[in-house]
FIVEX-886016 format. One line per field, with one value per residue (C-alpha): residue in three letters; x negated, y, z negated. Coordinates in steps of 0.001 Angstrom, whole numbers, plus 500000, padded with zeros to 6 digits. Each point is the difference from the previous one (the first is absolute). Layout:
! residues N
resn <- ALA / ... $
u <- X / ... $
v <- Y / ... $
w <- Z / ... $
//
This chain:
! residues 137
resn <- UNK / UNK / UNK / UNK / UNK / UNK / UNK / UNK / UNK / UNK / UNK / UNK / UNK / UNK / UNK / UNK / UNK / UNK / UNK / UNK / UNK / UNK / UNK / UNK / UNK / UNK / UNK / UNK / UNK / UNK / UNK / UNK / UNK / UNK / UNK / UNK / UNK / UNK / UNK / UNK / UNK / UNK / UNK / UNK / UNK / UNK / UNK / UNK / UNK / UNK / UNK / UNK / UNK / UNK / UNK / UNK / UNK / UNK / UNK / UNK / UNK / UNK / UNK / UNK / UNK / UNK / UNK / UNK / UNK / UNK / UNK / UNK / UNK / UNK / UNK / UNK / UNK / UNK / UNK / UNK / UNK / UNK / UNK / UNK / UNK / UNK / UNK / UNK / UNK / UNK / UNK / UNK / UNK / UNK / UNK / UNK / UNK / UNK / UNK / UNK / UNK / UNK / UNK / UNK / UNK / UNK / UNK / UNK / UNK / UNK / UNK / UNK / UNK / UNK / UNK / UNK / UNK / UNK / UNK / UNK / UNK / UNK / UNK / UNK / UNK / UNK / UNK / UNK / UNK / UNK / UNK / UNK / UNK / UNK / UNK / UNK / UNK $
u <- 297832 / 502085 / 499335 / 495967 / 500868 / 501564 / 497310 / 497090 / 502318 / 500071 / 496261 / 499315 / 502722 / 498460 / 496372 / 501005 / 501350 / 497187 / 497628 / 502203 / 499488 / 496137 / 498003 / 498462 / 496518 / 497785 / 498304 / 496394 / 497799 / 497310 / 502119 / 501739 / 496488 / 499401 / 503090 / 499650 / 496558 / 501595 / 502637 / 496437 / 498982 / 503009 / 500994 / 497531 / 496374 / 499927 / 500133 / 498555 / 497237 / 498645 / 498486 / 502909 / 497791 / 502092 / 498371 / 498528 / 502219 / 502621 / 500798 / 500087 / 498249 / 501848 / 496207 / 499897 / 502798 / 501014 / 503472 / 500897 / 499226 / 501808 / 503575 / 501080 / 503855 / 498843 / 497303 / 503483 / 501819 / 497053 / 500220 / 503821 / 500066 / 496732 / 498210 / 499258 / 498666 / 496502 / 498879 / 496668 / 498147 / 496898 / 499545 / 500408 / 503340 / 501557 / 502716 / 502045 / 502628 / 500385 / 503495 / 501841 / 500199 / 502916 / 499385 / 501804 / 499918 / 497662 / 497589 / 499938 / 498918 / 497697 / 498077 / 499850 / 498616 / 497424 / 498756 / 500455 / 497651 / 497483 / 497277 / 498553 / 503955 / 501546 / 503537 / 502953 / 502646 / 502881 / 502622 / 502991 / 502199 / 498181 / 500297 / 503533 / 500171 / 497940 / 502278 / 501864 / 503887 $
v <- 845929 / 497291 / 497442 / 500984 / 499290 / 496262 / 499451 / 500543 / 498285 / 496959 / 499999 / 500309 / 497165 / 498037 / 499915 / 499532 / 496605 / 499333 / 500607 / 497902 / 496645 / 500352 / 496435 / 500304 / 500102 / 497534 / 497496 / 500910 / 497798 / 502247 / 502023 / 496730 / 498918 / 503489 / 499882 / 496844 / 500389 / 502046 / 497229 / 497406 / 502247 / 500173 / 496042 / 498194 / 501202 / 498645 / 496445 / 499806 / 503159 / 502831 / 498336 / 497048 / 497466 / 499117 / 497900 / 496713 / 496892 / 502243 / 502435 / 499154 / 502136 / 502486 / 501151 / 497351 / 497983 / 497103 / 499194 / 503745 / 500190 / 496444 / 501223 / 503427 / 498627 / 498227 / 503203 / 502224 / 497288 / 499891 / 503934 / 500585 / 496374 / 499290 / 496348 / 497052 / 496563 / 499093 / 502103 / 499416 / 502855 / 500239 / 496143 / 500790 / 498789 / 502678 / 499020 / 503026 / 502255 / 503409 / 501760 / 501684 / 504035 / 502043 / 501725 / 501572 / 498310 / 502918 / 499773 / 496424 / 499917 / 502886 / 498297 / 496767 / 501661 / 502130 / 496406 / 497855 / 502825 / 500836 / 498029 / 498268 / 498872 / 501216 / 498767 / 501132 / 502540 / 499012 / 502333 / 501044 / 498049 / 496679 / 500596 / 500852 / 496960 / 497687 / 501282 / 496851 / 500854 $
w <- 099849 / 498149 / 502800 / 499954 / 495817 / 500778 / 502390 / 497341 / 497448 / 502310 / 500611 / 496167 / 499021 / 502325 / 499359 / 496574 / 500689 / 502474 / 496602 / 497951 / 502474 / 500627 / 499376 / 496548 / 500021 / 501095 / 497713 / 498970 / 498654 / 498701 / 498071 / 498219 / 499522 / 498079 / 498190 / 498866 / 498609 / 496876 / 499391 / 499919 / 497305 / 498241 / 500033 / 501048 / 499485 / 495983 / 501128 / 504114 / 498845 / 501806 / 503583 / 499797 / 498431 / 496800 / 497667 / 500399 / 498732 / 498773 / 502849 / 503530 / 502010 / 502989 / 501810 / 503098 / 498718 / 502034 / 498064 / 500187 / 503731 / 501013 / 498815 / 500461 / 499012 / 496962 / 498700 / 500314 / 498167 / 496996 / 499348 / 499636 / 498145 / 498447 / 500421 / 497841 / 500715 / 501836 / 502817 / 501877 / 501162 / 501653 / 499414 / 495894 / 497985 / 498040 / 497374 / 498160 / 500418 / 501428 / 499423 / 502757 / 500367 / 499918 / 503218 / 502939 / 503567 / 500919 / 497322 / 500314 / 503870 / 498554 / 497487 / 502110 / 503071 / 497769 / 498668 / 503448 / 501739 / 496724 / 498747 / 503027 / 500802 / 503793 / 500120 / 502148 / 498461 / 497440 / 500564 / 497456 / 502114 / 500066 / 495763 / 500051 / 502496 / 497310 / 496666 / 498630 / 500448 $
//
């Protein structure tokens, strides 16, 4: 009896530390992209709008936006940090400021994938770790 007791003691200890070392789950894009739809609406839908157009000569638009697309590195870097200076999109030059967002490394891979993959965009995945990667030290 005791030895059928450390047996099933054993087998229970040990599939407890088999749990505790499993891969974490794998990346998914579409649910990013459907997280990161409520942060749009939270921090960025006032100035880029509804559909991503933003508004003409003040805010650059996101919907088919060559300077979002070219730089996946440098779109991570502009929502932690903001931007200011020049920046031609879609063959227009914009000139303002946007201020950075206080945001985890998972919402900020969220809200960039919802916009990289919404409004006529299709980009590849930013991941949390590619943020963490991109956070000035």
């Amino acid at each position: 009896m005791i030895r059928k007791i450390i047996l099933l003691s054993a087998f229970v200890c040990s599939g407890v530390v088999l749990i505790s070392f499993q891969e974490k789950p794998k990346f998914n894009l579409k649910e990013s992209i459907e997280r990161g739809k409520d942060i749009y609406i939270a921090n960025c839908l006032t100035c880029h709008l509804d559909q991503g157009e933003g508004i003409e000569d003040v805010y650059p638009p996101l919907a088919k936006a060559d300077y979002l697309m070219a730089d996946k590195k440098r779109s991570i870097q502009q929502v932690l940090y903001g931007a200011a200076g020049e920046m031609k999109v879609n063959g227009k030059t914009y000139s303002g400021e946007m201020s950075g967002f206080d945001l985890t490394d998972q919402q900020t891979s969220d809200v960039i994938n919802y916009i990289r993959n919404s409004f006529g965009n299709k980009g590849a995945a930013v991941t949390s770790e590619e943020v963490k990667g991109s956070r000035k030290k």
